[in-house]
BAVEX-189491 format. One line per 4 residues: their letters; for each residue y, z, x of N, C-alpha, C. Coordinates in nm, 2 decimals, m for minus. Each point is the difference from the previous one (the first is absolute). Layout:
! BAVEX-189491
A) Y Z X Y Z X Y Z X; ... $
! end
This chain:
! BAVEX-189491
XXXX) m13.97 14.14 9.00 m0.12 0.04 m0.07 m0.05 0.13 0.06; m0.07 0.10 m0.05 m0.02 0.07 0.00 m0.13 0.04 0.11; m0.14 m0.12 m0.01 m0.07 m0.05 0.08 0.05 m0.01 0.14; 0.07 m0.08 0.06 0.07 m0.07 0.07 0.06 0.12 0.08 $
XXXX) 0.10 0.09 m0.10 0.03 0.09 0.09 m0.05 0.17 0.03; m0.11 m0.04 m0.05 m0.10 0.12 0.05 m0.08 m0.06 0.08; m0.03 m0.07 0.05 m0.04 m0.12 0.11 0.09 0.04 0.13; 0.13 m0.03 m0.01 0.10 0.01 0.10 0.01 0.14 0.01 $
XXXX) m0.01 0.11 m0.04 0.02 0.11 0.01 m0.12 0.08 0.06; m0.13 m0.09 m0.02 m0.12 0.07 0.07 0.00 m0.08 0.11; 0.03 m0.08 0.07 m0.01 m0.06 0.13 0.07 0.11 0.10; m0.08 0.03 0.13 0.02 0.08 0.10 0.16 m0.04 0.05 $
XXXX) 0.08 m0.04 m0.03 0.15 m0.01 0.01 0.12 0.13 m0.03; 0.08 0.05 0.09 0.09 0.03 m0.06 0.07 m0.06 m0.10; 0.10 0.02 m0.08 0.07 m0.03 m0.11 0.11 m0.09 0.05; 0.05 0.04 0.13 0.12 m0.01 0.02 0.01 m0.10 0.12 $
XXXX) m0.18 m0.08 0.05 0.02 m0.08 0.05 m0.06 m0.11 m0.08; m0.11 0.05 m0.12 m0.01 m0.12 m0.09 0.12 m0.04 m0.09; 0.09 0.06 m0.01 0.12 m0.02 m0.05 0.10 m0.11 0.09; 0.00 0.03 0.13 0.06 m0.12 0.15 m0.06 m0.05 m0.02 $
XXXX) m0.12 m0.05 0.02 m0.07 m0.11 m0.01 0.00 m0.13 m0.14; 0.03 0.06 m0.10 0.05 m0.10 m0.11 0.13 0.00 0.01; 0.07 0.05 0.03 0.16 m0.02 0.04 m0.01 m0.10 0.09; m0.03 0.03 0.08 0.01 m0.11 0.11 m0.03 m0.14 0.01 $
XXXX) m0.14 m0.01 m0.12 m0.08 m0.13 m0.06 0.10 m0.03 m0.08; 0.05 0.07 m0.06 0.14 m0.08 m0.10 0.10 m0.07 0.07; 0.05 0.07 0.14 0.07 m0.04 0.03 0.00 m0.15 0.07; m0.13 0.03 0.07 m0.02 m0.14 0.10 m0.03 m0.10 m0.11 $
XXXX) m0.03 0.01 m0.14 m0.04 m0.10 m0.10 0.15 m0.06 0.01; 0.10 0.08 0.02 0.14 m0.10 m0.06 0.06 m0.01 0.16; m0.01 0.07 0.07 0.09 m0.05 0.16 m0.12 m0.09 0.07; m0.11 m0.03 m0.01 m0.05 m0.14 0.08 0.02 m0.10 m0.07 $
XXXX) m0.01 m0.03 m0.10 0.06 m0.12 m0.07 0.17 m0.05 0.01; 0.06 0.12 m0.02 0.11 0.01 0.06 0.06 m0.08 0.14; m0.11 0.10 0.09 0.02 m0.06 0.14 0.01 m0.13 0.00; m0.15 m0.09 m0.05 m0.08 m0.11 0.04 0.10 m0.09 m0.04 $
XXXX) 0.11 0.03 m0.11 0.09 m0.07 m0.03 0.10 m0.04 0.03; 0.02 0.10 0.05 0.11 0.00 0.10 0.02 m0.08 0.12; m0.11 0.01 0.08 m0.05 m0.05 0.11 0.00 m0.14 m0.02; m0.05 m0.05 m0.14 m0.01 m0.16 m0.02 0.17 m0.01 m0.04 $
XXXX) 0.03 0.04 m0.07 0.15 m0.05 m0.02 0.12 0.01 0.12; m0.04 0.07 0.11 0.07 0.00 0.13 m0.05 m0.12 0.06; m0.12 m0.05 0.01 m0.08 m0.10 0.08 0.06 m0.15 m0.08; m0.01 0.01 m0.13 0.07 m0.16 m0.06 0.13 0.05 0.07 $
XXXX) 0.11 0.13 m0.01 0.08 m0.02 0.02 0.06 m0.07 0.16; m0.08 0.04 0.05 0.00 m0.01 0.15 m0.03 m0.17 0.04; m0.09 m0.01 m0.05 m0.09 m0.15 m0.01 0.14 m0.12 m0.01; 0.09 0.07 m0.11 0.11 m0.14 m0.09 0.16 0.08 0.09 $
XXXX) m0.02 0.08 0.11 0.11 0.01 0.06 0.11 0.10 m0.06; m0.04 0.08 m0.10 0.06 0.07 m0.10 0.00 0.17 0.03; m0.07 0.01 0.14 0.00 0.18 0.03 0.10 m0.02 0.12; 0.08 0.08 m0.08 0.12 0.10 0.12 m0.03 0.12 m0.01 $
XXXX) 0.07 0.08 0.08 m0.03 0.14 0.07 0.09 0.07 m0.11; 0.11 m0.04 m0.08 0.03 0.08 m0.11 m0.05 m0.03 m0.08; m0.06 m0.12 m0.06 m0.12 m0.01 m0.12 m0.15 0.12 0.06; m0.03 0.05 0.12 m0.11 0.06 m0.03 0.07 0.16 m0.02 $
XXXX) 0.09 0.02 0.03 0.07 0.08 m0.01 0.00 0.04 m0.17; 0.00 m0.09 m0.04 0.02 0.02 m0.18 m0.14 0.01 m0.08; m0.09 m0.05 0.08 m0.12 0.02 m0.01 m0.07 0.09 0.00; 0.04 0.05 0.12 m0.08 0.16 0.00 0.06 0.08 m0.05 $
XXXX) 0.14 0.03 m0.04 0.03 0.08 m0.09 m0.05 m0.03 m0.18; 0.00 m0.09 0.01 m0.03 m0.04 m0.12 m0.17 0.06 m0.06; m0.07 m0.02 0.10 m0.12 0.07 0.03 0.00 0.12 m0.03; 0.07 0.05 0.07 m0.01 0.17 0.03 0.05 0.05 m0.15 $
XXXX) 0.06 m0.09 m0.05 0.10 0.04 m0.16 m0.12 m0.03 m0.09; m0.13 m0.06 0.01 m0.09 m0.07 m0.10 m0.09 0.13 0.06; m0.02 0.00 0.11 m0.14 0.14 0.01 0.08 0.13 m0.04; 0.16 0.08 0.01 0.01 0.06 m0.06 m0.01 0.04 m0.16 $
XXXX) m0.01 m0.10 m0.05 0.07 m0.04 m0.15 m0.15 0.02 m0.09; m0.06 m0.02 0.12 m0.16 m0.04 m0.07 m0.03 0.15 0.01; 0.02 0.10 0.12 m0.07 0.13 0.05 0.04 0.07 m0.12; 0.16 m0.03 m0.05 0.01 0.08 m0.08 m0.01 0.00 m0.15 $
XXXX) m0.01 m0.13 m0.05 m0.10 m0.05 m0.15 m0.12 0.07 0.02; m0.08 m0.06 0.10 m0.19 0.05 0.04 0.01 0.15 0.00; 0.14 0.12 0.03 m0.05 0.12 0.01 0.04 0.07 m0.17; 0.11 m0.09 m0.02 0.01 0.07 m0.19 m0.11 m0.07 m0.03 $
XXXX) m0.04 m0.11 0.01 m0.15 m0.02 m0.11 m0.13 0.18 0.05; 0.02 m0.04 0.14 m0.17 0.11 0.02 0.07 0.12 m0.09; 0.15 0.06 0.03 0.02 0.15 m0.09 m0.05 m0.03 m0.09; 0.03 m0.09 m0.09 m0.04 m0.03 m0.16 m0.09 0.04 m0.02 $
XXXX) m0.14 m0.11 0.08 m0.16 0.03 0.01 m0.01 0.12 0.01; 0.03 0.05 0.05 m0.04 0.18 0.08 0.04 0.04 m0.13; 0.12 m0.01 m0.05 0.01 0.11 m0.14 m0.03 m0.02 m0.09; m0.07 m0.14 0.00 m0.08 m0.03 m0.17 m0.14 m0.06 0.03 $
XXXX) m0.10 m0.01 m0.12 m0.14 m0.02 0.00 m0.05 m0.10 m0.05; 0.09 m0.08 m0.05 m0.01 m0.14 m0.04 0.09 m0.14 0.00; m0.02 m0.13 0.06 0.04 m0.06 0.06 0.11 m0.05 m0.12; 0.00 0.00 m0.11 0.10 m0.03 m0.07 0.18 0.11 m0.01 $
XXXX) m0.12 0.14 0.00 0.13 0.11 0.04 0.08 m0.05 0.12; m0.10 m0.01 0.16 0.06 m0.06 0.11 0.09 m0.08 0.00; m0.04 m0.12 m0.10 0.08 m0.11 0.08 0.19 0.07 m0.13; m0.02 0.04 m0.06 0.09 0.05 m0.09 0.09 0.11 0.09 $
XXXX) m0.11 0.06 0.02 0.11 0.11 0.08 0.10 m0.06 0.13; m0.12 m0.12 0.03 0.11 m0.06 0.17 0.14 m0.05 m0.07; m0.01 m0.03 m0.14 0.09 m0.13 m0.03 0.10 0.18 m0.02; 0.02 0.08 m0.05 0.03 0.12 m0.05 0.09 0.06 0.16 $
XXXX) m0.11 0.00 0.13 0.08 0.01 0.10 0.07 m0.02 0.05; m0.03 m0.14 m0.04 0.09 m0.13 0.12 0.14 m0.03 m0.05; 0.00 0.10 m0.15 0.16 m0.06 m0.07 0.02 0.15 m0.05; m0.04 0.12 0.00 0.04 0.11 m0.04 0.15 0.02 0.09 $
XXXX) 0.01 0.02 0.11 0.09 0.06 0.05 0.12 m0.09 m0.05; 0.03 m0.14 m0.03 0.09 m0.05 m0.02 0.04 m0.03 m0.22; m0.10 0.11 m0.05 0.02 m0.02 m0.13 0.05 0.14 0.00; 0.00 0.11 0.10 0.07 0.12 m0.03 0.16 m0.01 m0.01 $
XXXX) m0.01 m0.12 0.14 0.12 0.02 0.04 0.11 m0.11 m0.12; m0.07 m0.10 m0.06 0.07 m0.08 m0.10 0.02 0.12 m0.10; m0.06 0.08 m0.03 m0.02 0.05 m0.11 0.12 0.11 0.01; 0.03 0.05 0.11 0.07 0.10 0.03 0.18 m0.14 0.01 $
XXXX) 0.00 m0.09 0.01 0.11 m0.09 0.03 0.01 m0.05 m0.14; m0.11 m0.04 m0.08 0.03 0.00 m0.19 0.04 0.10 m0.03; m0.05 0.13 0.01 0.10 0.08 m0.10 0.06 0.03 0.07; 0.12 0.01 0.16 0.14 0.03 0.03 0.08 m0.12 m0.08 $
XXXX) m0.07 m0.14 0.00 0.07 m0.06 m0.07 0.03 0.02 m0.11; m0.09 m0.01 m0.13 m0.01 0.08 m0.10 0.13 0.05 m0.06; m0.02 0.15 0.05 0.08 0.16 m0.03 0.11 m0.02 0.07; 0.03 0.00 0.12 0.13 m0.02 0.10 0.11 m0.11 0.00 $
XXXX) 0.08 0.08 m0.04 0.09 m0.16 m0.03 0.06 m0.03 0.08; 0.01 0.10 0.13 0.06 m0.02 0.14 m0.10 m0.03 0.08; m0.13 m0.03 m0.04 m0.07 m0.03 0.13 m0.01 m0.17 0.01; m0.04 m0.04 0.21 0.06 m0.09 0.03 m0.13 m0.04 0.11 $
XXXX) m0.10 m0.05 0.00 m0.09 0.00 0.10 0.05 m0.06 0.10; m0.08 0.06 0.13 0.00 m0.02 0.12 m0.11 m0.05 0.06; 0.01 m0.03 0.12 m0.13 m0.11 0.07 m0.07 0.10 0.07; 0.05 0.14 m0.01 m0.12 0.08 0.05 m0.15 0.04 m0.08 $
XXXX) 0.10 m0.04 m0.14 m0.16 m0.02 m0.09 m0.09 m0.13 0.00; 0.10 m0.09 0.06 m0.09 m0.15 m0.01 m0.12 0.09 0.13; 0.08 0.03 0.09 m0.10 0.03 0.13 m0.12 0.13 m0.06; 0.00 0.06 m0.09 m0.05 0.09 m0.04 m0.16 m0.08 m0.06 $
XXXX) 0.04 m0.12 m0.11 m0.09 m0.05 m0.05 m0.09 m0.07 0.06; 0.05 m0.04 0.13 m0.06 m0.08 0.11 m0.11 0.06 0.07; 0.04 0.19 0.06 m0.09 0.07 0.04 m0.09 0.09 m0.06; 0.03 m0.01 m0.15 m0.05 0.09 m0.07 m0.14 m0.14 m0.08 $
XXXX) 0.03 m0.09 0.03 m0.11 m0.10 m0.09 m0.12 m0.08 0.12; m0.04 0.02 0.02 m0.09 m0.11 0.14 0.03 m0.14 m0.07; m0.06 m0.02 m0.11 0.01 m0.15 m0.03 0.13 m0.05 m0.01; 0.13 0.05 m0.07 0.09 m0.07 0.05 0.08 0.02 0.18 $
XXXX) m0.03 0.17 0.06 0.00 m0.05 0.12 m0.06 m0.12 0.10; m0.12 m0.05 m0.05 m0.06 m0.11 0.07 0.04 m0.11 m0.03; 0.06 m0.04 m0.14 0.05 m0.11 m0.03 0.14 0.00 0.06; 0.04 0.07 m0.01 0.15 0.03 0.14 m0.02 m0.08 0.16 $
XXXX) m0.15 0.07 0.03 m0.03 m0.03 0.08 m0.02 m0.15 0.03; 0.02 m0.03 m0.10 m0.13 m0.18 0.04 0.13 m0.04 m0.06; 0.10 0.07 m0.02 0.13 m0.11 0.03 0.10 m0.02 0.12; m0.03 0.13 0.09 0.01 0.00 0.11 m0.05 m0.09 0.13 $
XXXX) m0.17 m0.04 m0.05 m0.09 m0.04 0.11 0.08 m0.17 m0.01; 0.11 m0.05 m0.13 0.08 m0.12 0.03 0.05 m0.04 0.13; 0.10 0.18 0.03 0.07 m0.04 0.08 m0.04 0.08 0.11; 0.05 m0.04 0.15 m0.07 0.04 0.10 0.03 0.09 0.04 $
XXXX) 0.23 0.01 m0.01 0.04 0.10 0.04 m0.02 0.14 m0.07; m0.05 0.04 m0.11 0.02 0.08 m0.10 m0.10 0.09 m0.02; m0.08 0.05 0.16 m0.09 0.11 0.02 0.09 0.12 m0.03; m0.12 0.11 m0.03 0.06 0.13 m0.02 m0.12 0.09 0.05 $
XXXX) 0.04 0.11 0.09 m0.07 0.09 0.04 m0.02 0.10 m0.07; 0.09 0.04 m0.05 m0.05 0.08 m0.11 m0.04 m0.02 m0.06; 0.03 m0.12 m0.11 m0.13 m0.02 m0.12 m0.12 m0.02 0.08; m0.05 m0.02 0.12 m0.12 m0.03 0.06 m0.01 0.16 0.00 $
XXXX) 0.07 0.09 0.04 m0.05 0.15 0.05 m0.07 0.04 m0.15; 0.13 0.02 m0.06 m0.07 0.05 m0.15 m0.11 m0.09 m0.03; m0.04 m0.07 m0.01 m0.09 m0.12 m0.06 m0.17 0.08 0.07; 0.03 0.04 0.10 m0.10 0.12 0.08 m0.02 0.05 m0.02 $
XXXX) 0.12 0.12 m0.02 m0.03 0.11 m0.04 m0.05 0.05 m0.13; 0.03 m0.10 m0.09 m0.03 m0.02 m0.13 m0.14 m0.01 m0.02; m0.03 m0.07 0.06 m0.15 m0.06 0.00 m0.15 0.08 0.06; 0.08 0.09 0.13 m0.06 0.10 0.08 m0.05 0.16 m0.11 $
XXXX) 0.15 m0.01 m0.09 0.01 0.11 m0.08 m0.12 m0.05 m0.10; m0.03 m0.14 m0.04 m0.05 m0.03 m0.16 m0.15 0.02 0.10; m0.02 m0.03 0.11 m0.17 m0.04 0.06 m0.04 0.19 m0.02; 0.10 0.04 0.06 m0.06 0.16 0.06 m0.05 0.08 m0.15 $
XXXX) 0.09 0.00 m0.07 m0.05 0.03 m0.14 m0.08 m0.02 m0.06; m0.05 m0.17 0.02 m0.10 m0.07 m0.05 m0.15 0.04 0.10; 0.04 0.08 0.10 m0.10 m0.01 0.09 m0.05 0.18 m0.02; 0.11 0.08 m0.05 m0.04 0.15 m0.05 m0.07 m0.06 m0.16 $
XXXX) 0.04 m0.05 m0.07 m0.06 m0.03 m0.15 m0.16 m0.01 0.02; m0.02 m0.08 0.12 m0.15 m0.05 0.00 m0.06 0.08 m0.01; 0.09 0.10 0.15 m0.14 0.11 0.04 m0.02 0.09 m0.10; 0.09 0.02 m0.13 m0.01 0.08 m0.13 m0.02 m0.03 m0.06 $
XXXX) m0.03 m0.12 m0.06 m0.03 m0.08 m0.09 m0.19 m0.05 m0.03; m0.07 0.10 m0.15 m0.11 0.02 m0.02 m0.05 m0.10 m0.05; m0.14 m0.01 0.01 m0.07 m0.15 m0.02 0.03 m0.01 m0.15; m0.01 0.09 m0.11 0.02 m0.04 m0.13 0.09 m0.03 m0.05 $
XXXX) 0.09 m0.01 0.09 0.15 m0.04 m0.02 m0.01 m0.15 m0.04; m0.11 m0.10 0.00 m0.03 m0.13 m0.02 m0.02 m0.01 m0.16; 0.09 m0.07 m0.03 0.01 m0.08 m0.19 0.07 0.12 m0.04; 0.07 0.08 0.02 0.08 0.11 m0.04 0.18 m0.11 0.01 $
XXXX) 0.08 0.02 m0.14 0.14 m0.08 0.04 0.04 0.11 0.16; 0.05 0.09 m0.03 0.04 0.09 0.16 m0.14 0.06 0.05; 0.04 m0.02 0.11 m0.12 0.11 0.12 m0.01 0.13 m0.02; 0.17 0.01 m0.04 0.03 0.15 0.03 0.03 0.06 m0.14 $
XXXX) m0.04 0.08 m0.07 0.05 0.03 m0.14 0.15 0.11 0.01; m0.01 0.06 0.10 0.06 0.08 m0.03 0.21 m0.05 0.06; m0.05 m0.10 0.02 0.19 m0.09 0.07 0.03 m0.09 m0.16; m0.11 m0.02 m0.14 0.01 m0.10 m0.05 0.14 0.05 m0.14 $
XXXX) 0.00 0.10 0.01 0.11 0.03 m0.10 0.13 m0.02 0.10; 0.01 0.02 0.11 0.15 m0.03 0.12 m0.01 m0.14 m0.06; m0.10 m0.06 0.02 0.04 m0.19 0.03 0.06 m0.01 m0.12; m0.07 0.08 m0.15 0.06 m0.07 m0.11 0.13 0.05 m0.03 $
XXXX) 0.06 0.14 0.07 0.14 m0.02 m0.01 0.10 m0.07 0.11; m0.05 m0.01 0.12 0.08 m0.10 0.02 m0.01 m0.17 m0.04; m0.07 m0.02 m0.04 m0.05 m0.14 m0.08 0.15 0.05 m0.12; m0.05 0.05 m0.10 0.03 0.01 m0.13 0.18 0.02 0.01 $
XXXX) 0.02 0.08 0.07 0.18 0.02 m0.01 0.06 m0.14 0.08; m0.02 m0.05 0.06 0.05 m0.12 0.06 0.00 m0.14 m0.11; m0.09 0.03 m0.03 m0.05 m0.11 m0.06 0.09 m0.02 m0.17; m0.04 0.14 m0.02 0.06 0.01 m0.12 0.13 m0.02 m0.05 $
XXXX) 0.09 0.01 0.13 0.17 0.01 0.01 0.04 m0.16 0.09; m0.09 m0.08 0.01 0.01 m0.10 0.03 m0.03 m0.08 m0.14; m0.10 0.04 m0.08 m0.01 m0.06 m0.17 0.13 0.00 m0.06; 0.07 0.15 0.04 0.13 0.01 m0.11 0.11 m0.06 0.06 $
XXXX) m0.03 m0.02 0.12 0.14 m0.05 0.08 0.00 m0.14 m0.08; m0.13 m0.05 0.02 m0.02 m0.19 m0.02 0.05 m0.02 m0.17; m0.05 0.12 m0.07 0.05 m0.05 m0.14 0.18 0.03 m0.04; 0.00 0.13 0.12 0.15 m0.02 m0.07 0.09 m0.08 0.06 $
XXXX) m0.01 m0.08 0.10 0.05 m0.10 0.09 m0.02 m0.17 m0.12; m0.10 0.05 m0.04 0.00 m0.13 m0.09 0.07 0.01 m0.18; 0.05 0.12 m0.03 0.09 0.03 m0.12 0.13 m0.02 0.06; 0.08 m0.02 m0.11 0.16 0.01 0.03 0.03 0.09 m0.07 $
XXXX) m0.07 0.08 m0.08 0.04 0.13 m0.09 m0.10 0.11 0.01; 0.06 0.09 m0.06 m0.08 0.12 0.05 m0.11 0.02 0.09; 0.07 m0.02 0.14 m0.07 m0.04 0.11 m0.07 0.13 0.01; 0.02 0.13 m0.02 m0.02 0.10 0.09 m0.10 0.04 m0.13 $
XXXX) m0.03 m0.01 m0.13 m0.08 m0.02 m0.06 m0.18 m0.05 0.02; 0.07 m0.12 0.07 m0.10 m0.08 0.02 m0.11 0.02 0.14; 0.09 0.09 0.09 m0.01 0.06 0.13 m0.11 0.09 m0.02; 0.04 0.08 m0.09 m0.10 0.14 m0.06 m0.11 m0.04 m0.05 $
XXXX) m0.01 m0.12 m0.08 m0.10 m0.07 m0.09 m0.11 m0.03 0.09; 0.07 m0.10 0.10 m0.09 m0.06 0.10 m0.07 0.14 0.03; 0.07 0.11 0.06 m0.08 0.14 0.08 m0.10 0.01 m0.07; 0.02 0.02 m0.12 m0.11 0.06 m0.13 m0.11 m0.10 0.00 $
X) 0.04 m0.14 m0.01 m0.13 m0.11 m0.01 m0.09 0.00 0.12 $
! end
């Protein structure tokens, strides 16, 4: 609201530490509970004879896979906030984040399929959809936290770096980001014609892919149709 954040804007605060400070309250909202949980499910475990030193082993990675997974959902939701002015755009744009990178990449693997009559996918694009989407990288992830052996440093590095990249951005947006920017769909007017072409061409060629995938005749008809609808 508009109230609310002219409120927070006139408090004797920098920007960029009233900004840490709800980051941080977000954060401790989901890692103490977390903890507390933890802690009791090691203590029954301990209690019924059931903790070994490789079970805690799988534990704390397991952990460290749930506080990354979370850092980096919690930092595409704040971008979202930061670029829009109302909580319905927000919660829309996270769902838009958290699966954009892995709808370019389908979309670019529908039409080689498509048009190419020699093309043959490879698992470099399975690995593509994985880092290009948070939500299905995290669900990767929490298939991983099964098994004990099946850490990865890398996906923990990237998982960082990713996340460091989405805060720092979110943390320049604040300090630019004007009080009237509240009940506005974007903050920013002048990025809102980019969003709608990259929105609009992806999306579009993913309409025509799905209808001409579902004809058995004049497929490539139906391809163009979808574009136009």
């Amino acid at each position: 609201s508009k109230e609310k954040l002219d409120f927070y804007h006139s408090l004797a605060i920098k920007r960029k530490k009233l900004f840490f400070v709800q980051y941080v309250s977000g954060l401790l909202i989901f890692a103490l509970p977390l903890l507390f949980s933890t802690v009791i499910c090691v203590a029954i475990g301990g209690l019924n004879g059931l903790l070994t030193g490789a079970g805690m082993i799988i534990l704390l990675k397991a952990m460290l896979y749930r506080i990354l997974c979370f850092l980096l959902i919690y930092g595409i939701a704040i971008l979202a906030v930061m670029l829009t002015g109302k909580t319905i755009v927000s919660i829309l744009g996270t769902g838009v984040f958290l699966l954009y990178g892995s709808i370019i990449v389908l979309t670019i693997v529908g039409m080689a399929a498509t048009f190419f009559s020699t093309y043959m996918e490879t698992r470099n694009l399975q690995v593509l959809v994985y880092y290009f989407s948070p939500a299905i990288l995290c669900g990767y992830i929490d298939g991983l936290t099964n098994y004990g052996d099946n850490f990865s440093l890398r996906i923990c590095v990237g998982m960082v770096l990713e996340t460091a990249a989405e805060t720092g951005i979110s943390v320049w947006l604040h300090g630019i980001r004007k009080s009237e920017a509240a009940d506005k769909a974007i903050a920013f007017p002048k990025i809102e014609g980019i969003i709608k072409v990259l929105l609009v061409i992806p999306l579009s060629l993913m309409v025509g892919l799905y209808l001409s995938m579902m004809m058995s005749n004049n497929r490539t008809i139906w391809f163009f149709g979808g574009i136009v609808v």
